[in-house]
C-alpha positions in Angstrom: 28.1 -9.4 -10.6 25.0 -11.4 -9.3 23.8 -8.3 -7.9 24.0 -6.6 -11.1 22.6 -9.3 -12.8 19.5 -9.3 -10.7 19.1 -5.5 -11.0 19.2 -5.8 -14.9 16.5 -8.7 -14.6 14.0 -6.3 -12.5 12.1 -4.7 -15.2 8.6 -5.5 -14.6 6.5 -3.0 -12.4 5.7 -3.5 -9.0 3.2 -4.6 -7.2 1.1 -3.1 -5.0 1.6 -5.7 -1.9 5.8 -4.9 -3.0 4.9 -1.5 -2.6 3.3 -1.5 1.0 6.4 -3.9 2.0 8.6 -0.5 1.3 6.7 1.0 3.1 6.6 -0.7 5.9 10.4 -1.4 5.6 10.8 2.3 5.7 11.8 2.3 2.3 9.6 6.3 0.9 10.0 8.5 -1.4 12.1 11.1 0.7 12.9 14.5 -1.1 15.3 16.5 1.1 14.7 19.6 -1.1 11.4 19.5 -0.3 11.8 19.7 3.4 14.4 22.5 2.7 11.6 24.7 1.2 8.8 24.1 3.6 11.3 25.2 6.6 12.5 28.1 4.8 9.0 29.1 3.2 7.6 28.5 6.8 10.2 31.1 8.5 9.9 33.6 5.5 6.1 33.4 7.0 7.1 33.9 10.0 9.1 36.5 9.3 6.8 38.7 7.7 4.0 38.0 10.0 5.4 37.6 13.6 8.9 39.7 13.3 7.2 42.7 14.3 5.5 41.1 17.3 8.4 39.0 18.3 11.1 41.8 18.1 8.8 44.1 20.9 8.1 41.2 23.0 11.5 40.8 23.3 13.2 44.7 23.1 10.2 45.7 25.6 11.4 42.9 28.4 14.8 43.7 27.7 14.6 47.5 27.9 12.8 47.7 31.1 15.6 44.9 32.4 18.5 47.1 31.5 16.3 50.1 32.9 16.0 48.7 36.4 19.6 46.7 36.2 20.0 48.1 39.7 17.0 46.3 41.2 18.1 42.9 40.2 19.3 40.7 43.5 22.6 39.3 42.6 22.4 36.2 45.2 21.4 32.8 44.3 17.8 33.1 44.3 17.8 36.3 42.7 19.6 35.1 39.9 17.4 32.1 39.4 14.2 34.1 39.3 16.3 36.2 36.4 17.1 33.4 34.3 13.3 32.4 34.7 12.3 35.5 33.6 14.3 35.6 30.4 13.2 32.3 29.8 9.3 33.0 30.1 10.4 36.1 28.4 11.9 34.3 24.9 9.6 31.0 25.2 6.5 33.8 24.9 8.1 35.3 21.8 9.4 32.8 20.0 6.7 30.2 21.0 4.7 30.5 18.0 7.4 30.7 15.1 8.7 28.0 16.2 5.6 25.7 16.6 5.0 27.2 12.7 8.3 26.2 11.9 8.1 22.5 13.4 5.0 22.2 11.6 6.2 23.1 9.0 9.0 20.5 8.6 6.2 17.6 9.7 3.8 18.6 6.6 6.7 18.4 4.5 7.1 14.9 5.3 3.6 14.0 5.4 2.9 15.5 1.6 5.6 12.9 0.6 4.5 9.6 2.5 2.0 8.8 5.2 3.5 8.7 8.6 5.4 5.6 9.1 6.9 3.3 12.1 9.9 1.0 11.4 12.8 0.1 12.9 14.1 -1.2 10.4 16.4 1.8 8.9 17.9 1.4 12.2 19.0 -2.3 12.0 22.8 -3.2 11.1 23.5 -3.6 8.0 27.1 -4.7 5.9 25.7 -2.7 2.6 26.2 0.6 4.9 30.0 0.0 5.1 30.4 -2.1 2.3 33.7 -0.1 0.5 31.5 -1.4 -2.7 28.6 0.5 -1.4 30.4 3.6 -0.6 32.0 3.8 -4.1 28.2 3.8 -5.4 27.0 6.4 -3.1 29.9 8.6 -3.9 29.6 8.6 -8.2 26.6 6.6 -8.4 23.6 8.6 -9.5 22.2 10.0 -6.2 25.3 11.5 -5.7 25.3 12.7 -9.4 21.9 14.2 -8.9 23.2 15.8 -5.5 26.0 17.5 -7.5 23.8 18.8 -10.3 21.4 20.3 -7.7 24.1 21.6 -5.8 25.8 23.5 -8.4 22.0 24.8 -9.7 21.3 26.3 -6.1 24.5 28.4 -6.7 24.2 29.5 -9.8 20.0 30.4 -9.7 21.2 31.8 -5.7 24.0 34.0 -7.2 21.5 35.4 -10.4 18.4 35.9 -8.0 20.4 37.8 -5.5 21.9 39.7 -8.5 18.4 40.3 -10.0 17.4 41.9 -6.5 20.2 43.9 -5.2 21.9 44.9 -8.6 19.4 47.6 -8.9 19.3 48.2 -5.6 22.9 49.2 -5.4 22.9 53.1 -5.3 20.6 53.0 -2.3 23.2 50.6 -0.8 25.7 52.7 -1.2 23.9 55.6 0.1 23.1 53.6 3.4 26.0 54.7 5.3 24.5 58.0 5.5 20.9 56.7 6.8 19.5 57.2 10.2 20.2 54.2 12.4 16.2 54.0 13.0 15.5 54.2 8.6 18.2 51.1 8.4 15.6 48.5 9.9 12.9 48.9 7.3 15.1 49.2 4.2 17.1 45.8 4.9 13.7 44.6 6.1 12.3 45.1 2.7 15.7 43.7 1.0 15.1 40.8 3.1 11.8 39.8 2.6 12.5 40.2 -1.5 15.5 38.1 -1.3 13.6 35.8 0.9 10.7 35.2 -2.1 12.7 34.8 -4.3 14.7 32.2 -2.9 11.1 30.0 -1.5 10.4 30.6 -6.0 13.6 29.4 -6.5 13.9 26.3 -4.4 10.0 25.3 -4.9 11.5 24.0 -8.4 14.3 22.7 -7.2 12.1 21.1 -4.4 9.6 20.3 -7.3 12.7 18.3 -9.9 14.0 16.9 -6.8 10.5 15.2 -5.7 10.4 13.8 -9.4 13.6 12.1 -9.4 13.5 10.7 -6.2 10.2 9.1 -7.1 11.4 7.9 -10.0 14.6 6.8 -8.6 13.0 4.9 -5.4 9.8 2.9 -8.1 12.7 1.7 -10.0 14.4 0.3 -6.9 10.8 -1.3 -6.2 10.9 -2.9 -9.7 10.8 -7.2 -9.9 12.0 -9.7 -11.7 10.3 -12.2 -12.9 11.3 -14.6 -10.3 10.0 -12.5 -7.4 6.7 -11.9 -9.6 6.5 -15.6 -9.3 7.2 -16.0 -5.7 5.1 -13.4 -4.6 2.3 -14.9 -6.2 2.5 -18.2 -4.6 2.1 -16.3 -1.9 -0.4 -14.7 -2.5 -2.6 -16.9 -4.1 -1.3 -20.2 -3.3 1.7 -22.9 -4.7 0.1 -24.6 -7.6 1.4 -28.1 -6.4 -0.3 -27.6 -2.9 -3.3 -26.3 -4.2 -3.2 -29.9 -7.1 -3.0 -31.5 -4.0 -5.9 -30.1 -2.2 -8.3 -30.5 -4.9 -7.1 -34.1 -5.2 -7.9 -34.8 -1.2 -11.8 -32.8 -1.9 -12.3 -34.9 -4.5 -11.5 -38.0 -3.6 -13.6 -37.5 -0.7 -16.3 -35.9 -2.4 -15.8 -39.4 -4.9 -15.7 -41.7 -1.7 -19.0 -39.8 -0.3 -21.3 -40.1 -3.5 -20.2 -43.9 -3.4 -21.4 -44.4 0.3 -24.7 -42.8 -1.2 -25.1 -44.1 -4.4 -27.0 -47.3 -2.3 -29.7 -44.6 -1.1 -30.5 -43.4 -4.9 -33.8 -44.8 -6.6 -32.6 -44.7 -10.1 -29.6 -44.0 -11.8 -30.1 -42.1 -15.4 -26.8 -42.7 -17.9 -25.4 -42.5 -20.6 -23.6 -46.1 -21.4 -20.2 -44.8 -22.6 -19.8 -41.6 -20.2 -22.1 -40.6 -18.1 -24.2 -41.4 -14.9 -26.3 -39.6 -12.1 -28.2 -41.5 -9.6 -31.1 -39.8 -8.2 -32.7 -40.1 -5.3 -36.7 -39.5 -4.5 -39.3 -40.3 -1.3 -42.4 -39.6 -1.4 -42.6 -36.1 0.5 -39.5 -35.2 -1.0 -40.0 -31.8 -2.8 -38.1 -32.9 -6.0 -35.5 -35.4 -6.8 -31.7 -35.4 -5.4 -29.0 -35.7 -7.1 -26.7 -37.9 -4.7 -24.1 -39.0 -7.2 -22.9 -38.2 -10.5 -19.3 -38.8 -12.6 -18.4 -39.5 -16.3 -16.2 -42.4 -17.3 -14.9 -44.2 -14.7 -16.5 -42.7 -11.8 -19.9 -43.1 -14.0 -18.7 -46.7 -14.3 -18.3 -47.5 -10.3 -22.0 -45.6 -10.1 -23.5 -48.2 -12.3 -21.1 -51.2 -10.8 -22.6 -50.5 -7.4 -26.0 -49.7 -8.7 -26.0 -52.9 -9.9 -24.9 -54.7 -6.8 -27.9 -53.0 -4.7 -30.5 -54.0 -7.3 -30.9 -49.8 -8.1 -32.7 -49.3 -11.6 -30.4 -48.1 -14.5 -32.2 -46.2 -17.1 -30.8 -45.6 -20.5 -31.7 -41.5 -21.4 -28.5 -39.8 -23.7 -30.0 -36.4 -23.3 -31.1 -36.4 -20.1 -28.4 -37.6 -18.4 -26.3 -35.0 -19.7 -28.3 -32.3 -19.1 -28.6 -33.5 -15.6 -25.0 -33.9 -15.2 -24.1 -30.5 -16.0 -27.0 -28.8 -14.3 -26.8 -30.2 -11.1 -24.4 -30.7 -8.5 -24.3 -33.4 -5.8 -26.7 -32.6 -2.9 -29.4 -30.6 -5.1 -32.3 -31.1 -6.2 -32.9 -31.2 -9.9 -33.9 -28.0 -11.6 -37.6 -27.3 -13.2 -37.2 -28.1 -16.4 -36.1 -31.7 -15.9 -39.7 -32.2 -13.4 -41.6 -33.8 -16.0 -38.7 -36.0 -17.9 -37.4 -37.3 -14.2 -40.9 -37.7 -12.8 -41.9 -39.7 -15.9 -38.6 -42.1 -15.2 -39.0 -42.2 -11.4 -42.8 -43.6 -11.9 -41.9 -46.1 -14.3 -39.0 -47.6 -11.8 -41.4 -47.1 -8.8 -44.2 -49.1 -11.3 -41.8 -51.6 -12.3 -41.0 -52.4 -8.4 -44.8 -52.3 -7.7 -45.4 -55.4 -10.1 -42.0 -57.2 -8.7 -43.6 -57.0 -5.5 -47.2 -58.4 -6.4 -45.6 -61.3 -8.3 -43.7 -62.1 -5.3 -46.7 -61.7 -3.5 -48.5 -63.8 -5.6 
């Protein structure tokens, strides 16, 4: 019941990374009919364009065997080098066809699926002799579908070869009379018509049968939405882990702008929220941002600021433009050249007459 309970939940579509998992499981689209009509459209081929060719180069061997039957050695050797012969003699005839034909049945697996290497339809498994499992294989749907297209092939077989011969029956009757050498090429033509027909006929079974096997094999792919889920945590990451890891990068990126917050030469804030401490040496191309936070980060800056003697200089608008145009470690854009430099002299003034009154 679980089972069937999770089947019922997997509506959604599938993924692409649940896709290439099937594949790599071993789990294609597989279409038996298919490979049925590439095998027999391949030997129909063959047929019609090597029959000729392979029906002398094996008559001609054969005939001048029988011919000089009373040549042949009948002791061991003799023997062997006969059976080598006939061998060389069928392998050079038949080569060809059947290379066609074993091509043949290889294309009509790769127009389904790429090629694919997994053991894994080999592994054990309980579902295969599950009496549960067997009950669905035998009325589930496949089997269904097997039926339907079973019974189809028969009756389109039957029709198509009644089609063909029906009219052909007079001549049929009348081949009893034919010279044995006329027989050849009459049920030679018969043969190849029936043989058309029938590649027609199965290329839409083949065609249905692709189509439902598809469809049959993307529903089996199909997720729930608990497997959507899972798979992306995988993918991109559990939420809680990633929290976590944010938390770590910013409380060290918060412990680092404290340890530098000493090193600034003013910091620029807004009382209630914000604060960015800026540093700037003379050489220095343009002003660093080595700190900057809102609320309580903003207040540590100041507390700290405060404790190292650093200027704190009141500018609403400034400091949050600055905070959300800068990051930590960068210099301060253009625009903010003139409004900075105009703060940065006043501190660096302020220090100057601090330091001539102590001087004094």
């Amino acid at each position: 019941m679980a089972d069937e309970d999770d089947s019922d939940d997997k509506q959604l579509d599938p993924s692409q990374k649940r896709l290439d998992q099937a594949l790599e499981r071993g789990d294609v689209v597989k279409s038996q009919e298919i490979n049925t009509w590439f095998v027999i459209a391949a030997g129909t081929l063959v047929i019609s364009n090597f029959g000729g060719s392979v029906s002398i180069g094996i008559l001609v061997p054969m005939r001048n065997l029988l011919a000089n039957a009373w040549m042949i050695h009948t002791d061991g050797p003799g023997l062997m080098q006969l059976a080598k012969s006939l061998m060389y003699t069928v392998v050079s005839a038949l080569g060809m066809p059947i290379f066609m034909l074993m091509l043949a049945a290889v294309a009509a697996n790769l127009v389904q699926h790429r090629l694919v290497w997994s053991g894994e339809p080999l592994k054990p498994s309980f579902s295969k002799i599950s009496p549960m499992s067997g009950f669905k294989r035998i009325f589930g749907k496949q089997a269904a579908a097997n039926f339907g297209k079973g019974l189809f092939k028969v009756i389109a077989l039957g029709a198509v070869m009644t089609a063909i011969l029906w009219p052909e029956r007079m001549r049929m009757e009348a081949m009893e009379h034919f010279d044995p050498s006329m027989l050849l090429g009459v049920t030679n033509s018969l043969t190849m018509h029936l043989l058309g027909a029938v590649v027609a006929m199965l290329a839409v079974v083949a065609i249905l049968d692709y189509v439902f096997q598809y469809r049959t094999w993307y529903d089996r792919q199909k997720m729930s939405q608990q497997e959507m889920k899972e798979e992306f945590k995988q993918s991109e990451g559990d939420p809680h882990i990633k929290g976590r890891i944010r938390q770590i990068r910013m409380a060290r990126m918060k412990k680092r702008m404290m340890a530098a917050v000493p090193k600034a030469s003013v910091i620029i804030t807004n009382p209630t929220h914000y604060s960015v401490a800026l540093q700037y040496e003379r050489g220095m191309a343009a002003p660093l941002c080595v700190a900057k936070g809102v609320d309580n980060i903003a207040f540590k800056i100041r507390e700290i600021a405060r404790e190292h003697d650093i200027p704190i200089v009141e500018n609403v608008p400034l400091a949050r433009s600055l905070y959300a145009a800068v990051d930590v470690d960068e210099e301060i854009p253009v625009e903010h050249y003139q409004a900075v430099a105009e703060i940065i002299g006043y501190v660096m003034g302020l220090k100057r007459n601090l330091s001539g009154r102590r001087a004094s």
